[in-house]
BAFI-3210 file (N, C-alpha, C; in Angstrom, 3 decimals, decimal comma, padded with zeros to 6 digits):
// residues 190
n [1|2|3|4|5|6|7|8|9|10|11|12|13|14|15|16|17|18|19|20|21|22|23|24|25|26|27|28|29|30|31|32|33|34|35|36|37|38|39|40|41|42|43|44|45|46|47|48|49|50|51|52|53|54|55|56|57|58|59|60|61|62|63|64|65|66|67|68|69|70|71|72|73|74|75|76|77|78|79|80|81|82|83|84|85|86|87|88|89|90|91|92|93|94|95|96|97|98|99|100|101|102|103|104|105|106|107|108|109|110|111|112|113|114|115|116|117|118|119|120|121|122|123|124|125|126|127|128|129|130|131|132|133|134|135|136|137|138|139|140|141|142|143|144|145|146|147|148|149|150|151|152|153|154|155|156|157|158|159|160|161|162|163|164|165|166|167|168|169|170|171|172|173|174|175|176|177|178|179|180|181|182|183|184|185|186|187|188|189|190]
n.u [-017,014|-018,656|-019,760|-017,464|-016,910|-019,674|-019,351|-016,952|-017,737|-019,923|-018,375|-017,182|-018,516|-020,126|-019,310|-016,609|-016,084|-017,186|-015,293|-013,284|-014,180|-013,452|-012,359|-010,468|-009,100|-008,354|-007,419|-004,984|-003,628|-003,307|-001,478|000,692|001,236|001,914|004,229|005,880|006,461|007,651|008,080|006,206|003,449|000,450|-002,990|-004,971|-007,945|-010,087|-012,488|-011,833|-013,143|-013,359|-012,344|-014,326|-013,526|-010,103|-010,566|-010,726|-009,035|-006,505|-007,351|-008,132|-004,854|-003,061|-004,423|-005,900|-009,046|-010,343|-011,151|-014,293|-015,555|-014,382|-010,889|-009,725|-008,299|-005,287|-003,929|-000,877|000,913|003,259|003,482|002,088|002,693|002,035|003,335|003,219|001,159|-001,052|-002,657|-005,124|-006,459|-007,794|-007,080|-008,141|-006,989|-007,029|-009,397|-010,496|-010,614|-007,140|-005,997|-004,127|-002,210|000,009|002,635|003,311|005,725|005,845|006,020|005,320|006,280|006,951|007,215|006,784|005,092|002,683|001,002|-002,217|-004,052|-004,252|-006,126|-006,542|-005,549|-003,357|-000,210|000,384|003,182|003,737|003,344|005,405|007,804|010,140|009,838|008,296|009,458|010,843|008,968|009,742|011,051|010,117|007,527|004,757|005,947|007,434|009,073|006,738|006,435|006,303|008,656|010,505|010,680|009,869|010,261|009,108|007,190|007,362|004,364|002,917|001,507|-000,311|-001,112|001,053|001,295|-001,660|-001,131|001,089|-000,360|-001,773|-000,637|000,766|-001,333|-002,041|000,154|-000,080|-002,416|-001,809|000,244|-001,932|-003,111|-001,479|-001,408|-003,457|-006,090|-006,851|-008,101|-009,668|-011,318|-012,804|-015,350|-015,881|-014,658|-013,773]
n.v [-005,549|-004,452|-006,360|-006,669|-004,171|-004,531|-006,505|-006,376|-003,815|-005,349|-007,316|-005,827|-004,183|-006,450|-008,717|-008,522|-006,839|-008,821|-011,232|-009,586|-008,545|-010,494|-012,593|-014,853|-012,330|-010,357|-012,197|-012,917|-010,739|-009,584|-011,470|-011,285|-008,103|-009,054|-010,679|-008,683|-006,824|-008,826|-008,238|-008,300|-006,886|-004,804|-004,986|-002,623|-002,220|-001,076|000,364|002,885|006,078|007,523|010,962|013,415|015,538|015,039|012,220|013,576|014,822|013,420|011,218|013,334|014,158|011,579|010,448|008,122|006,716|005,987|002,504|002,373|004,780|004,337|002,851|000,289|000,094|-000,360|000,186|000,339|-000,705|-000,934|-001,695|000,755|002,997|003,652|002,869|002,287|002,345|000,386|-000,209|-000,957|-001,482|-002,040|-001,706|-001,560|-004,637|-005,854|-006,497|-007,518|-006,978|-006,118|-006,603|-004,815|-004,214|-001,868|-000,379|001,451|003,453|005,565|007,624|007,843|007,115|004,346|001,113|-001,707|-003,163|-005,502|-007,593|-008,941|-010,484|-011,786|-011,801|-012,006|-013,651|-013,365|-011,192|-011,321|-011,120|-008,786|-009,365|-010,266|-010,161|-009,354|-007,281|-005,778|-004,584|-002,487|000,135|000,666|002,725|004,826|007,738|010,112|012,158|011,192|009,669|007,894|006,907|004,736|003,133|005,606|005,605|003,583|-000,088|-001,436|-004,617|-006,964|-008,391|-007,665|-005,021|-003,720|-004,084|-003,389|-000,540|000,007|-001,225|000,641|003,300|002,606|002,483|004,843|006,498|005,014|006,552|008,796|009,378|008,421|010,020|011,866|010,775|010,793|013,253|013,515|012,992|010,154|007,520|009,141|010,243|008,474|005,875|003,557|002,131|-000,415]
n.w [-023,844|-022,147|-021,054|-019,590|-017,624|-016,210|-014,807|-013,355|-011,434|-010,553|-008,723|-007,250|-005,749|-004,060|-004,246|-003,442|-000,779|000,526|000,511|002,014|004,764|007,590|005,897|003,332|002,002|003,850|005,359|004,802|004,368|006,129|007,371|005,584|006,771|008,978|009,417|007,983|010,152|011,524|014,619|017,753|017,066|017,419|015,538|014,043|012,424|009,569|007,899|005,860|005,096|002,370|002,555|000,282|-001,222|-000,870|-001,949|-004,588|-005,074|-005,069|-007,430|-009,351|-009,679|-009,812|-012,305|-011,935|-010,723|-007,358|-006,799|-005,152|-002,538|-000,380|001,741|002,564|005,993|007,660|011,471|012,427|015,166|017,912|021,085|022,984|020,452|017,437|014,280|012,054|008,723|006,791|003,401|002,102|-001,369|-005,023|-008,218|-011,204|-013,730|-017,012|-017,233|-015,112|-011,539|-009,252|-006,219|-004,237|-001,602|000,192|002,762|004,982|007,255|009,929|009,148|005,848|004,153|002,149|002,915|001,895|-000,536|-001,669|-003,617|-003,436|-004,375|-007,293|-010,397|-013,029|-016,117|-017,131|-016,906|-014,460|-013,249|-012,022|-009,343|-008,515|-005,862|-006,702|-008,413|-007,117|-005,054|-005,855|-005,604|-002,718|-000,285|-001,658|-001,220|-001,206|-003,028|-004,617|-007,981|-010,036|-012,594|-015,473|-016,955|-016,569|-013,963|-012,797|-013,435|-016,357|-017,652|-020,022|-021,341|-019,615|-018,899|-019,103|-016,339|-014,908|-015,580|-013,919|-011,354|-010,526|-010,510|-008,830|-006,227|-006,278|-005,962|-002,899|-002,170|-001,801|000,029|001,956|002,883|003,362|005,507|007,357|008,578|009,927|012,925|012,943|014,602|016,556|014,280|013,191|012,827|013,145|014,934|017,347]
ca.u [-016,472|-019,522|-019,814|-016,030|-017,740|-020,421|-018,134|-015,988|-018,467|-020,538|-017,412|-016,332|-019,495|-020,748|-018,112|-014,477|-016,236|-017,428|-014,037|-012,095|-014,104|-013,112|-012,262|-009,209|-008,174|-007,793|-005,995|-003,627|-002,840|-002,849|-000,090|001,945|001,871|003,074|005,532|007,240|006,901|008,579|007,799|004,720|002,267|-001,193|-003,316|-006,144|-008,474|-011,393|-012,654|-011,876|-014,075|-012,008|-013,006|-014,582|-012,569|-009,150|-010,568|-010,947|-007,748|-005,982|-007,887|-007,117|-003,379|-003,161|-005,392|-006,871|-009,950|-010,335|-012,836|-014,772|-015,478|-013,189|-010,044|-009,164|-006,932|-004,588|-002,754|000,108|001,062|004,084|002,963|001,200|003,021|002,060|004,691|002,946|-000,302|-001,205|-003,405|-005,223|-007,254|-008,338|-007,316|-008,427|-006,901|-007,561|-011,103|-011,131|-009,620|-006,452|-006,102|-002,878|-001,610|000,997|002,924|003,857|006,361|005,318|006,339|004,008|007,099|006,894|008,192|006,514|003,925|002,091|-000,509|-002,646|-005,389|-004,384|-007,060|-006,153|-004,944|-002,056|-000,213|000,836|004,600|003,356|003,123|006,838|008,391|011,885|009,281|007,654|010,424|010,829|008,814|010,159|011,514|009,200|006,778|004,058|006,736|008,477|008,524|006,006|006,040|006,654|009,643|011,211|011,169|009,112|010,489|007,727|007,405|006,841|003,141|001,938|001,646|-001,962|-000,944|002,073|000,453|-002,694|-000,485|002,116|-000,888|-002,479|000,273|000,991|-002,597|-002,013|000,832|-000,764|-003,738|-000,860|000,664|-002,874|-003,348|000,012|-001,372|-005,209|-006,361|-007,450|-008,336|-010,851|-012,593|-013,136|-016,575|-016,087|-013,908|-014,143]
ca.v [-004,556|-003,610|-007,126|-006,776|-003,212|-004,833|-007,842|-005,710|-003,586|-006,291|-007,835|-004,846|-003,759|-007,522|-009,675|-008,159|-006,518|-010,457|-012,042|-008,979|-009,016|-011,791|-013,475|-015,180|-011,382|-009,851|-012,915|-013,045|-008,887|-009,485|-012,489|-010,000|-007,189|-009,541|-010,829|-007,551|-006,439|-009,512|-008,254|-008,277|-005,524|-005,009|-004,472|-001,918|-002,232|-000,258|000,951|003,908|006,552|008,628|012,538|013,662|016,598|014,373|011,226|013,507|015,862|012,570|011,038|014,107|014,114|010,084|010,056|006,922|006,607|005,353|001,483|002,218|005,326|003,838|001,692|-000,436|000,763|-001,375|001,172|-000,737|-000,859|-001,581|-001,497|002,239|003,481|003,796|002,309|002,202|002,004|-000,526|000,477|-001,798|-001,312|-002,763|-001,520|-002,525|-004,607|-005,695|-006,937|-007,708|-006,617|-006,387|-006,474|-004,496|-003,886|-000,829|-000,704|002,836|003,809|006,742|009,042|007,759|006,130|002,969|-000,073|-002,326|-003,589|-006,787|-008,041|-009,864|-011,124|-011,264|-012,512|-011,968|-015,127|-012,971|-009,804|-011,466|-010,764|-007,381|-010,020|-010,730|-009,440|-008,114|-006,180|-004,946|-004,088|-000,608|000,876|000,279|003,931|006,143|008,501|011,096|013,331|010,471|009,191|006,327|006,981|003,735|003,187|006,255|005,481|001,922|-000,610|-002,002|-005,931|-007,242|-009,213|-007,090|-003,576|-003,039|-004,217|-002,512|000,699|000,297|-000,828|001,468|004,518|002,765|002,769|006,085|007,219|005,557|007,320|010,407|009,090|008,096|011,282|012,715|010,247|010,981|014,453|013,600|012,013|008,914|007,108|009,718|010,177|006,592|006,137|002,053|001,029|-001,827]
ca.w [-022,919|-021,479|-019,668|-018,263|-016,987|-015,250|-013,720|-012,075|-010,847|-009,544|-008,113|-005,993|-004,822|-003,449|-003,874|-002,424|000,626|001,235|000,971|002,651|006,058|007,862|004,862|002,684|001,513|005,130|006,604|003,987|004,186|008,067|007,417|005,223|007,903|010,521|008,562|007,760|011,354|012,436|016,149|018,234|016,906|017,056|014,273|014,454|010,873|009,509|006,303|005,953|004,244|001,805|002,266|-001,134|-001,656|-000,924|-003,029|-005,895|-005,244|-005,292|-008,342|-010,587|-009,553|-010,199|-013,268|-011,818|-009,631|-006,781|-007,107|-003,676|-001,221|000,660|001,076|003,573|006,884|009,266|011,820|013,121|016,992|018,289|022,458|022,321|019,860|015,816|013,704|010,707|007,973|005,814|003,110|000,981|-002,143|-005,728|-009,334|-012,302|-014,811|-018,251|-016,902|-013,161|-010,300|-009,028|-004,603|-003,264|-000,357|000,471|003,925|005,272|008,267|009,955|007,823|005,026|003,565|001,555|003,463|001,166|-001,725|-002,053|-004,809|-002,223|-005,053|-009,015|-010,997|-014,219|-016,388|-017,937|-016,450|-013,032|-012,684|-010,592|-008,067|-008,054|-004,510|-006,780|-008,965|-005,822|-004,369|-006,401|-004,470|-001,426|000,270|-002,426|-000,908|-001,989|-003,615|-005,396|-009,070|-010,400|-014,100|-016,063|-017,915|-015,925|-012,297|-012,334|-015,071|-016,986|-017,482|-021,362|-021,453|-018,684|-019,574|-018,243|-014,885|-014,739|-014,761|-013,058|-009,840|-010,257|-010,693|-007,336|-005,454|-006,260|-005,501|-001,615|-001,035|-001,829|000,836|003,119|003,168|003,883|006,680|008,814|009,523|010,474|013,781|012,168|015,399|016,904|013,307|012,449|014,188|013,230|016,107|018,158]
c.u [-017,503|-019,953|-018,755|-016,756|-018,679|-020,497|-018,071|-016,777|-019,379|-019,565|-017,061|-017,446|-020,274|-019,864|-016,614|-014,887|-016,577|-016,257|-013,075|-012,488|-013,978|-012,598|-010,503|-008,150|-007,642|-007,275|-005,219|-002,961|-002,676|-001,297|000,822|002,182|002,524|004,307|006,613|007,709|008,140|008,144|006,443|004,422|000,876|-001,522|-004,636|-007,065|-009,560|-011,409|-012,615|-012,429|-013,200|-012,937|-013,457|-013,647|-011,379|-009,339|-010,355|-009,722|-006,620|-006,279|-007,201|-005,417|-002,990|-003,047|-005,868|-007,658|-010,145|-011,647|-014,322|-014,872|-015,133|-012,072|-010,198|-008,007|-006,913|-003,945|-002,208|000,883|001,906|003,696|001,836|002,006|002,353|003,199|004,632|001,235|000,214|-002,707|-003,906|-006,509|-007,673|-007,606|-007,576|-007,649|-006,792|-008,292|-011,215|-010,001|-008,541|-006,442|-004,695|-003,245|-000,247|001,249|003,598|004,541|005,239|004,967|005,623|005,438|006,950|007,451|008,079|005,452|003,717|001,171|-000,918|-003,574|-005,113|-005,271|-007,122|-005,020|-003,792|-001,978|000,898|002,390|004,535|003,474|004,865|007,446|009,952|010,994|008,974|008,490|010,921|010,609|009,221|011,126|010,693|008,359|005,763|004,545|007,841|007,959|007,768|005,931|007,425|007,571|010,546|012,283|010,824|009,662|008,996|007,903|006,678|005,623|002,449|001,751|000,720|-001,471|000,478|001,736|-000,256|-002,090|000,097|001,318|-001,425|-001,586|000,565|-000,133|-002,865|-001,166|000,227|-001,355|-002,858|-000,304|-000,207|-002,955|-002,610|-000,464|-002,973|-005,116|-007,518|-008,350|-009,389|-011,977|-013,318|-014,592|-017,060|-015,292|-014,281|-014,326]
c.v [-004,214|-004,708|-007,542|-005,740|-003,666|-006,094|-007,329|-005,121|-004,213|-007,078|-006,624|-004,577|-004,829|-008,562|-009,741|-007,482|-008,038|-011,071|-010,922|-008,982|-010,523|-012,722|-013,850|-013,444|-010,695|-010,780|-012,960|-011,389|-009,236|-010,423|-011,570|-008,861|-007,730|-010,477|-009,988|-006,924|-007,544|-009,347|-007,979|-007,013|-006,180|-004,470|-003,592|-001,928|-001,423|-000,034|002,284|004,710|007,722|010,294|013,039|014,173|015,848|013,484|012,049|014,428|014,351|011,908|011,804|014,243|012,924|010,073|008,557|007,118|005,214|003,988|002,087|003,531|005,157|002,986|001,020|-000,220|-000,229|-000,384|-000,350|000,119|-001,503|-001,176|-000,241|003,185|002,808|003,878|002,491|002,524|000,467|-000,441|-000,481|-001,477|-002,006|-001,143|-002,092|-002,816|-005,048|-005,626|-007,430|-006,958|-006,659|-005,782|-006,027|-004,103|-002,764|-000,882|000,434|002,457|005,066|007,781|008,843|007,279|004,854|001,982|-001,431|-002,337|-004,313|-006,778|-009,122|-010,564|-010,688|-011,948|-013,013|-013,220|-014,650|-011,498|-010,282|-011,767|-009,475|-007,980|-010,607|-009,751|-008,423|-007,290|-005,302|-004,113|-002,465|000,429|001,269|002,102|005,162|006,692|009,632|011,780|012,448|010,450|008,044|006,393|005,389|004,084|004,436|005,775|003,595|001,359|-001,246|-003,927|-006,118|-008,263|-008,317|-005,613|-003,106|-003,116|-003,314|-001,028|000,638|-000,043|000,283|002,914|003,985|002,711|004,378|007,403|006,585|006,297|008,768|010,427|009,190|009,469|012,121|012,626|010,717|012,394|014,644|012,414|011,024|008,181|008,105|010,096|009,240|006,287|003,850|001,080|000,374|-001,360]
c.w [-021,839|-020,254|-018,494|-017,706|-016,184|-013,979|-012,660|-011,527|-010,128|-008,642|-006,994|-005,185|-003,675|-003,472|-002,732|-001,297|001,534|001,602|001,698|004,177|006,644|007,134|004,397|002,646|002,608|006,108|005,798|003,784|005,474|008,680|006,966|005,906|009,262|009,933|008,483|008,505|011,959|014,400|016,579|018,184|016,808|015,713|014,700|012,968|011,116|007,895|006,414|004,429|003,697|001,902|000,737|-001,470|-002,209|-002,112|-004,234|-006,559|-006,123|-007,175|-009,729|-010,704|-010,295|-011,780|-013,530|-010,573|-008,510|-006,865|-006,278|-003,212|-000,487|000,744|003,008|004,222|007,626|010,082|012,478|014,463|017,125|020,334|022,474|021,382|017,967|015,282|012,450|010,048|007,175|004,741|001,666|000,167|-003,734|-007,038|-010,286|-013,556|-016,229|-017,998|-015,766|-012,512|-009,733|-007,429|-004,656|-002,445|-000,473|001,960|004,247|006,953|008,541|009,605|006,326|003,822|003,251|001,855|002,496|000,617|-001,717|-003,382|-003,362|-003,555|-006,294|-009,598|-012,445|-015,520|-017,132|-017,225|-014,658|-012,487|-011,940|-009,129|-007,728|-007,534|-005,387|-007,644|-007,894|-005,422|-004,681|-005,839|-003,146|-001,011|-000,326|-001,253|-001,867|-003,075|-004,645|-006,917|-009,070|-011,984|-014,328|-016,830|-017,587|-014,825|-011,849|-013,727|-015,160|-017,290|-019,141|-020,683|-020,162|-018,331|-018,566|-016,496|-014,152|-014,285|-014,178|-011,642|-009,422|-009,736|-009,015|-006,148|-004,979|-005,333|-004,082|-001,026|-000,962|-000,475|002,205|003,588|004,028|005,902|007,852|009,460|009,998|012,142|013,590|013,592|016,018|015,935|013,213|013,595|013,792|013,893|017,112|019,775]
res [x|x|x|x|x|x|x|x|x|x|x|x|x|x|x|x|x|x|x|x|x|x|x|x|x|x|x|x|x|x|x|x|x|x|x|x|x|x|x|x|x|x|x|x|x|x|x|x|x|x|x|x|x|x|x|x|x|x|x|x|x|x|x|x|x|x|x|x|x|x|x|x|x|x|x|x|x|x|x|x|x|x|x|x|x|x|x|x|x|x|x|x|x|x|x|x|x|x|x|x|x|x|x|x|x|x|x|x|x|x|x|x|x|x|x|x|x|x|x|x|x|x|x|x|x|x|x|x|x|x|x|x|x|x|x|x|x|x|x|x|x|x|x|x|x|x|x|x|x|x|x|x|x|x|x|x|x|x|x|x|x|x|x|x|x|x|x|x|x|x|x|x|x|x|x|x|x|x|x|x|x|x|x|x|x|x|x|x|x|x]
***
């Protein structure tokens, strides 16, 4: 246990910031947001630095933590207008990492879910688009409890929840986001 513990932790801290700039994991989230747009948008990215307070309001609500001090932000641009987020982050689960992606409207509404990166050699039906799909209209104020609101998948239990809880824990973030001026905080724009 203690060397899955020091995997993953060495994996998030030096590994998944390597392959997400520039890399395999942020052209393949950048393919799935232009995909679901369908029409010409820009993308604007950054890491964004979660506020303590928030990370940990969120966190205790959840009862999963966030991997990182930060997740990964896309705003989405349709000409000058904001259309959307895209909000990607890492849970863990049996013993490595699991990469989603979440896809908000304006309103911090759920347009869609990806698994961008499963690693795990058992568990990976989370990655199937009609599972995904569940989510799809939820928000901050919605259900995510397993076997309620989310069905659960036999052989993949662990993964089941740990998406369902990180999902849950961006819309929270998402929610936060829609009422901050993200774009004049962010002091890592281009």
């Amino acid at each position: 246990m203690l060397f899955n513990t020091m995997r993953t932790k060495l994996f998030m801290l030096i590994l998944c910031p390597l392959l997400l700039w520039g890399g395999p994991i942020q052209k393949s989230a950048e393919t799935t947001i232009r995909n679901q747009f369908k029409q010409a948008i820009t993308l604007q990215f950054d890491k964004y630095q979660l506020p303590p307070d928030i990370k940990k309001d969120i966190e205790k609500e959840v009862h999963q933590s966030f991997f990182m001090d930060q997740v990964y932000l896309w705003q989405i641009f349709r000409q000058d207008s904001l259309v959307g987020y895209a909000l990607l982050d890492n849970v863990r689960g049996k013993s490595l990492p699991i990469t989603f992606m979440v896809l908000f409207n304006g309103r911090a509404e759920i347009t869609s879910s990806h698994i961008v990166k499963y690693r795990e050699s058992i568990g990976g039906a989370v990655s199937n688009p009609q599972w995904q799909k569940q989510f799809t209209g939820k928000d901050a104020s919605s259900g995510f409890s397993v076997g309620d609101h989310i069905d659960g998948i036999s052989g993949a239990t662990i993964s089941v929840h740990a998406v369902s809880k990180g999902i849950r824990k961006l819309a929270l973030l998402a929610r936060y986001l829609i009422t901050q001026p993200i774009l004049s905080a962010n002091e890592n724009q281009p």
